[in-house]
C-alpha positions in Angstrom: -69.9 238.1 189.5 -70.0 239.1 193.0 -73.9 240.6 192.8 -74.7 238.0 190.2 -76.5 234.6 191.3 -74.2 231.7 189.8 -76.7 228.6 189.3 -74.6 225.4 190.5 -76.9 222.1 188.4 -76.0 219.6 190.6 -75.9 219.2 194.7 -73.7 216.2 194.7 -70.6 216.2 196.1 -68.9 218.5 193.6 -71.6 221.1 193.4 -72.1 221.5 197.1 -68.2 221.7 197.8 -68.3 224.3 194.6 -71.2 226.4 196.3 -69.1 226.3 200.0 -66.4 227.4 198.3 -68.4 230.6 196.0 -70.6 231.4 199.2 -67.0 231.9 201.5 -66.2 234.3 198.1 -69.7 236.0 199.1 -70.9 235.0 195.9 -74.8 234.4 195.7 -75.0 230.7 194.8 -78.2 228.6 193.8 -77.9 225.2 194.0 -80.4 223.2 192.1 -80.5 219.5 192.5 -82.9 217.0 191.0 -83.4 214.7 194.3 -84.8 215.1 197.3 -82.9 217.1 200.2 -80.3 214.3 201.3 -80.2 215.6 204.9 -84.1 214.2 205.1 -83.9 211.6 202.7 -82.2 207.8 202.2 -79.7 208.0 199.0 -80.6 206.6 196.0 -80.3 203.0 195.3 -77.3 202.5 192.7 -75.4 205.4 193.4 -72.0 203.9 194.9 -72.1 203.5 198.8 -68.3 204.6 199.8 -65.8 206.3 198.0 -61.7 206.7 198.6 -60.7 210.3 199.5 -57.1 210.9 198.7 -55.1 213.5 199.4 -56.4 215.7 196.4 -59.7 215.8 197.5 -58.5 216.5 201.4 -56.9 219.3 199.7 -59.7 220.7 198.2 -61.6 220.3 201.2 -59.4 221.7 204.0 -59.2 225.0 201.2 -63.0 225.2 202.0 -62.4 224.9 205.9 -64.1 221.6 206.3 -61.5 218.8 207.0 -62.5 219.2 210.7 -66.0 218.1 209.5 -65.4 215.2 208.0 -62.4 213.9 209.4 -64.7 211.6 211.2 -66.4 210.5 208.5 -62.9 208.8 207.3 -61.8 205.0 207.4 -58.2 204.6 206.8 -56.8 202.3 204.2 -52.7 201.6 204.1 -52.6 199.7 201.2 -54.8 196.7 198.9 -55.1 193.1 200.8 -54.8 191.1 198.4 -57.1 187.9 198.3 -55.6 184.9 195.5 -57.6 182.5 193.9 -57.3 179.5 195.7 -55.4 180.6 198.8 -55.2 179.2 201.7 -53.0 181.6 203.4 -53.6 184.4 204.6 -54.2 187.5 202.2 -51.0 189.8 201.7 -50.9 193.1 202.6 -49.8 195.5 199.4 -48.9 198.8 200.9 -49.6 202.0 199.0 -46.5 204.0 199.7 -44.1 203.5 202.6 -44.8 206.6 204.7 -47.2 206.2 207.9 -49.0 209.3 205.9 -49.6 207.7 202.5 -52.9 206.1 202.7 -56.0 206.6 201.5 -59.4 206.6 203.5 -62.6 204.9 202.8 -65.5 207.3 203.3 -69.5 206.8 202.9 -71.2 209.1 199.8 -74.3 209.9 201.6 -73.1 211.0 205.3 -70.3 213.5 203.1 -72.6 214.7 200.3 -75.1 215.9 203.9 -72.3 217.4 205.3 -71.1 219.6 202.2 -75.0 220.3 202.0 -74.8 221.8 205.6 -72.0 223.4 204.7 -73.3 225.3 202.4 -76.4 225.8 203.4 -75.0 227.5 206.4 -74.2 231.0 204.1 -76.9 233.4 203.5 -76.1 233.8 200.3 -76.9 230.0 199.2 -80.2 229.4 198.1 -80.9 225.6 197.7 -83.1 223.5 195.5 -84.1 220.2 196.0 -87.0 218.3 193.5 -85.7 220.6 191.0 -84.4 219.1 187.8 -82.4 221.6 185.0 -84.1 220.8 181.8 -82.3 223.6 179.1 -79.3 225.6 179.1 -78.8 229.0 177.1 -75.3 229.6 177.1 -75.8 232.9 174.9 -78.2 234.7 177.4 -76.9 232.8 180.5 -80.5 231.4 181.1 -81.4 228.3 182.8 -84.8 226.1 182.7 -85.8 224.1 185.5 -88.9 221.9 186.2 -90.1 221.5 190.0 -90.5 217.5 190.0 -93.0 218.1 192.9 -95.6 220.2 191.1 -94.3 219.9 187.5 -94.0 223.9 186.7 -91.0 225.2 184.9 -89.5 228.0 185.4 -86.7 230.2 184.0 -83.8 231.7 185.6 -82.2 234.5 183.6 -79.0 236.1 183.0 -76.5 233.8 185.2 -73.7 232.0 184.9 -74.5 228.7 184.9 -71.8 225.4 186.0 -72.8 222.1 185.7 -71.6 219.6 188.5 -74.6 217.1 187.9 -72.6 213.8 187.4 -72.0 211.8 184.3 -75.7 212.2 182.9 -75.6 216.0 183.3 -78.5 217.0 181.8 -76.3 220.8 181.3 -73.7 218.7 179.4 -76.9 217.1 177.2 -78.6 220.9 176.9 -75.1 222.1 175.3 -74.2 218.8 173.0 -78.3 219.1 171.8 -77.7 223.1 170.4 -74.1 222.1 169.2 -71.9 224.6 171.5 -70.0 220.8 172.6 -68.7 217.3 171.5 -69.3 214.7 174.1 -68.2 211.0 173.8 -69.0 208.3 176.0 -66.8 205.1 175.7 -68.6 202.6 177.7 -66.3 199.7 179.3 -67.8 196.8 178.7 -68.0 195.5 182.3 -70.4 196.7 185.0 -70.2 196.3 188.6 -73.0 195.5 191.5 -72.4 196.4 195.3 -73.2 194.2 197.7 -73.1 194.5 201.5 -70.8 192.2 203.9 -72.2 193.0 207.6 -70.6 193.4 210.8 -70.6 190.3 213.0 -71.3 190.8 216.5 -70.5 194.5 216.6 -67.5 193.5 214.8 -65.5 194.0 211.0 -65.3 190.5 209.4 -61.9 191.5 207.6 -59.0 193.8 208.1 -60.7 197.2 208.3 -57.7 199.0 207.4 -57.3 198.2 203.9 -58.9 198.0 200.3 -59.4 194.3 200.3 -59.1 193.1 196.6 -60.1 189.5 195.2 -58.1 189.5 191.5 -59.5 187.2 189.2 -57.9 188.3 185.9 -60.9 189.2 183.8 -62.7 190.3 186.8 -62.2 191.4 190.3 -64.3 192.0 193.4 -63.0 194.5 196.4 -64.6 195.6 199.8 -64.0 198.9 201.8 -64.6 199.6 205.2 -67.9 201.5 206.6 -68.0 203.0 210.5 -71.0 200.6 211.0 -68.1 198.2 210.6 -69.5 196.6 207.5 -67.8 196.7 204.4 -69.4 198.0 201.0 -68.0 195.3 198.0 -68.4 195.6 194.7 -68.4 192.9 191.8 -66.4 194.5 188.5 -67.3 192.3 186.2 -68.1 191.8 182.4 -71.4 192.7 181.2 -72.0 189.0 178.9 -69.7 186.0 178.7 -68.5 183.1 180.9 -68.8 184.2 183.4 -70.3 187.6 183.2 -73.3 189.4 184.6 -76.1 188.2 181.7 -75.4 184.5 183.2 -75.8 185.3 186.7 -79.6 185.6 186.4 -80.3 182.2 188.6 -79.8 181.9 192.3 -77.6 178.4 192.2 -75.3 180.1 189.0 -74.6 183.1 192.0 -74.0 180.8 193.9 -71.7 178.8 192.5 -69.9 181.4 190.7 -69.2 183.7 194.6 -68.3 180.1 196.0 -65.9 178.8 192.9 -64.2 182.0 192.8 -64.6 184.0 196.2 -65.2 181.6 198.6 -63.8 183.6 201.6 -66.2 186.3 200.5 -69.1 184.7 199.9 -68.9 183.0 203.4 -69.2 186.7 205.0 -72.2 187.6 203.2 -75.1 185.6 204.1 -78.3 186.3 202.2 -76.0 186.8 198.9 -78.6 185.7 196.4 -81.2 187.6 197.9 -78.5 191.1 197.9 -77.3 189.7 193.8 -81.0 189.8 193.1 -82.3 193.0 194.4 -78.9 195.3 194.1 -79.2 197.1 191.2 -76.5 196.2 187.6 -74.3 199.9 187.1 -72.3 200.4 183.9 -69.0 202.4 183.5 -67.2 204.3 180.8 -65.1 207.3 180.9 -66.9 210.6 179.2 -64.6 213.3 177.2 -66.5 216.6 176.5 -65.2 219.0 174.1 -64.9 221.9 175.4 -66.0 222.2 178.7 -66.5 225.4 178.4 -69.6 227.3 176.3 -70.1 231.1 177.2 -71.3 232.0 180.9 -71.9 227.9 181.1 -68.9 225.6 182.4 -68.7 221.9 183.0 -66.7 220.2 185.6 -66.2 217.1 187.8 -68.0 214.2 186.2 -70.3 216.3 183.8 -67.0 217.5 182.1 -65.1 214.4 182.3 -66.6 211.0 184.1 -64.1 208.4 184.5 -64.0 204.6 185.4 -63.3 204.1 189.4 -59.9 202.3 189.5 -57.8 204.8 191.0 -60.2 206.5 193.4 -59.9 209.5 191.6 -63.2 210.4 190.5 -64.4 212.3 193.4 -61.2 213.6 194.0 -60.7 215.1 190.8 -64.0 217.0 190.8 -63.1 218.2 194.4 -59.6 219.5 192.5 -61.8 221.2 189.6 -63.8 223.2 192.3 -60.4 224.1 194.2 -58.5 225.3 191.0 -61.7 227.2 189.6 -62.1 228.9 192.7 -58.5 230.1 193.0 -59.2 231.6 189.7 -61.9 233.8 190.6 -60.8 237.2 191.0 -61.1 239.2 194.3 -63.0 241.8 192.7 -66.5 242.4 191.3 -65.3 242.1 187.6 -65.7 238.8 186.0 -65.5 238.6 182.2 -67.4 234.8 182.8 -66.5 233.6 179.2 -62.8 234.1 179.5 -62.6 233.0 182.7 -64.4 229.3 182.0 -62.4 228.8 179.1 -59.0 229.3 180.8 -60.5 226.8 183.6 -61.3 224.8 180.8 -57.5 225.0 179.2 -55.7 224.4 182.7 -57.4 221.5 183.5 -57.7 219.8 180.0 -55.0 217.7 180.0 -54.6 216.5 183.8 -58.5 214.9 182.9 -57.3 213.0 179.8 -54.7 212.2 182.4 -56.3 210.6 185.2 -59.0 208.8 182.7 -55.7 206.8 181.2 -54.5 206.1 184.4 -57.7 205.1 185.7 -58.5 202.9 183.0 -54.8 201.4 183.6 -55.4 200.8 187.1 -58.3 198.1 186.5 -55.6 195.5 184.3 -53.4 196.3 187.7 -55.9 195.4 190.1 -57.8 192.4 188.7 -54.3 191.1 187.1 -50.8 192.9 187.7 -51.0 192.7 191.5 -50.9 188.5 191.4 -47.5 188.8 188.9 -44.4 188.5 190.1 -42.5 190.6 187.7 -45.0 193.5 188.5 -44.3 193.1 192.3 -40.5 193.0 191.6 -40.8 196.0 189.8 -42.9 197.8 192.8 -40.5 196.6 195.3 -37.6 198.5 193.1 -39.3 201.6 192.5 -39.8 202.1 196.8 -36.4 201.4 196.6 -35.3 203.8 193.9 -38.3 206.3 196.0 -36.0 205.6 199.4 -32.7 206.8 197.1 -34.3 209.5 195.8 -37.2 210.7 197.3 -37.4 214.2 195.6 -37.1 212.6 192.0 -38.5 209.2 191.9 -42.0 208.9 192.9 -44.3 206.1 192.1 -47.1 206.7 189.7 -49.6 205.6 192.0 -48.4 207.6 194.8 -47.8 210.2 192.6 -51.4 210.6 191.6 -53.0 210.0 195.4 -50.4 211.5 197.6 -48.7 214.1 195.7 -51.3 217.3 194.9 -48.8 219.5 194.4 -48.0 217.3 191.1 -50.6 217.8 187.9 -52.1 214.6 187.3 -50.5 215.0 183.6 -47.3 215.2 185.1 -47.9 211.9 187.1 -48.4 210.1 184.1 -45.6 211.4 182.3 -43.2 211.3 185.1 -44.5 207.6 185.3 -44.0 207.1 181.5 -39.6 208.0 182.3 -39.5 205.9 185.8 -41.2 202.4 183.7 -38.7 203.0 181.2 -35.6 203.3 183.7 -36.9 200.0 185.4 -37.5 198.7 182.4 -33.6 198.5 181.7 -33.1 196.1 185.1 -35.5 193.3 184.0 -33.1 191.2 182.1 -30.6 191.5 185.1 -32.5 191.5 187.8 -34.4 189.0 189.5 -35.2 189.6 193.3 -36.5 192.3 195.0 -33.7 194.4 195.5 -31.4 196.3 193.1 -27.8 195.5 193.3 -25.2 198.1 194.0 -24.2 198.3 189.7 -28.1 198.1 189.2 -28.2 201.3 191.4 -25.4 203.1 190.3 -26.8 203.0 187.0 -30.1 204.0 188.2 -28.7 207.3 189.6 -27.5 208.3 186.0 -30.6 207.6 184.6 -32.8 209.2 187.4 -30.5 212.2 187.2 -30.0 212.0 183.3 -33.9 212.1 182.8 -35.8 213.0 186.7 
């Protein structure tokens, strides 16, 4: 593998972190993406605007040497703000873990995706390009058909291995489903989202720019991260047809009405919201399963191999985890047997995908609902407790998944399956947000008994 050229489909985030990574091995890497270089060109309209690096993806990144990079690229966020329908208080403040370390940061798709590309671009042995749009995948011969969008010609590159990181349409994923070497399933949510932009004010944030501001609505939700041009990027989650959903918010007064009835604070901040509704393009969601990822000398990862809805940040993350694990399973040496080595990528990293796709689907009924129930915060004030008594056992799901690498994102939601059941035993007795000293005491036997 180490004279071979490995085709990377895909300069996106995962692909060009994937080609840093190969090109530090001194492997020869061609990275073929279908749009235009991003470090001369705007991003594409649609394609989220920020995205919330946790520590997974930090991981991944300082194991390529480029945390010092893009540390400045990075907003912190300590935990959601949580905006109630109909308040007139102030919003709350819902920390994500109770260490000053356990946050998560805000950073901007376009200014990290340039600086990966200049990453990688920076190793002689990376070959990049841009227009170019993978069309067929052999995964027999190892041969790859591309078209140059610019001039229309095809072209073939032969005998290489071949790893798709081009997103949840990956045309490599499509190539492999079309000659039957792969199952792929899409199950489409049925709510989309829009983004929409609230601007600084005099040089200024217009909310609390360290934190995930959320607006739960129950069937819906809207939420708002920072940007370092001190806007914030928010998006509307929200169903695709129905009262309200996105098929009656065609007229100007129906936006409106709909952003003043039931986010009034937010709507306030952005001032030519019709005109942003209007022109801001409609995105769907859905979490892809592709079995297997693996076909030959061809691999899937990151979102070709397994796209999953955005609620718990993980998206990005978990693609920059793929590229991490996959590279600490290259071998040092020259010989590669490609096919074996895909399908044992494929086999480690199997489960901790179905994984995070539950979770992430979870997360959504936590953030538009759960956060505004009481019993839910009850039960997340006892589990920091239970965290404080015993740090090295009980760890919340949530931090489990975004501050805890070292633990497989199948073991997070396991781990989290034991610890709902052992706080499931205090609900009938407990009704504040501390457990008393019996509640405890029995808690150690059960942590200890299962943990």
């Amino acid at each position: 593998m180490r004279s071979a050229t490995v085709n990377i489909a895909g300069g996106g985030l995962a692909g060009a972190l994937l080609a840093v990574l190969l090109a530090r091995r001194g492997r020869p890497v061609r990275l073929i993406e279908r749009r235009p270089d991003p470090r001369s060109h705007a991003a594409d309209s649609g394609r989220s605007i920020n995205l919330a690096l946790a520590a997974r993806g930090i991981r991944a990144l300082e194991h390529a040497g480029l945390m010092d990079r893009i540390r400045p690229l990075m907003l912190p966020m300590r935990g959601r703000m949580i905006h109630e329908p109909g308040a007139t208080a102030a919003p709350r403040l819902l920390p994500y873990g109770q260490r000053a370390e356990e946050v998560i940061h805000s950073v901007g798709r376009a200014a990290l995706n340039r600086v990966l590309i200049e990453a990688a671009a920076g190793y002689a042995g990376v070959e990049l390009c841009f227009d170019t749009t993978c069309t067929a995948v052999d995964a027999t011969r190892g041969s790859l058909t591309v078209r140059d969008n610019r001039t229309g010609a095809s072209r073939v590159f032969d005998d290489a291995a071949t790893i798709g990181a081009d997103g949840a349409g990956s045309a490599i994923r499509s190539s492999l489903a079309h000659a039957g070497r792969l199952l792929a399933t899409e199950l489409p949510l049925e709510h989309g989202y829009k983004e929409l932009l609230i601007p600084a004010r005099d040089g200024n944030f217009q909310l609390e720019p360290d934190a995930l501001h959320v607006w739960p609505r129950h069937g819906y939700m809207l939420i708002a991260l920072p940007n370092p041009d001190r806007s914030f990027t928010a998006t509307l989650f929200l169903p695709q047809s129905g009262a309200p959903g996105f098929d009656t918010l065609t007229a100007e007064q129906a936006v409106r009405d709909f952003f003043d009835s039931e986010f009034p604070d937010a709507a306030a901040l952005i001032p030519d919201l019709p005109a942003q509704f209007r022109a801001h393009p409609q995105g769907h969601l859905g979490t892809i399963r592709t079995q297997p990822w693996a076909c030959g000398r061809v691999l899937l990862l990151g979102d070709a191999a397994h796209a999953i809805v955005p609620f718990h940040g993980q998206g990005m993350n978990a693609a920059f985890e793929d590229c991490a694990v996959l590279d600490s399973m290259l071998p040092s040496g020259e010989a590669c047997d490609l096919p074996r080595l895909f399908a044992a990528f494929y086999e480690a990293r199997r489960r901790d995908a179905e994984a995070i796709a539950q979770m992430a689907l979870e997360n959504y009924a936590e953030m538009r609902s759960a956060v505004l129930d009481e019993r839910f915060l009850r039960r997340k004030a006892w589990a920091l407790q239970l965290e404080r008594r015993h740090p090295a056992k009980f760890i919340p799901r949530y931090a489990m998944v975004m501050f805890h690498p070292e633990i497989p994102y199948s073991e997070a939601l396991r781990r989290g399956g034991v610890q709902q059941r052992i706080l499931d035993t205090f609900d009938a007795g407990a009704t504040g947000e501390t457990l008393g000293a019996a509640q405890l005491s029995a808690a150690d036997e059960l942590i200890h008994a299962r943990l």
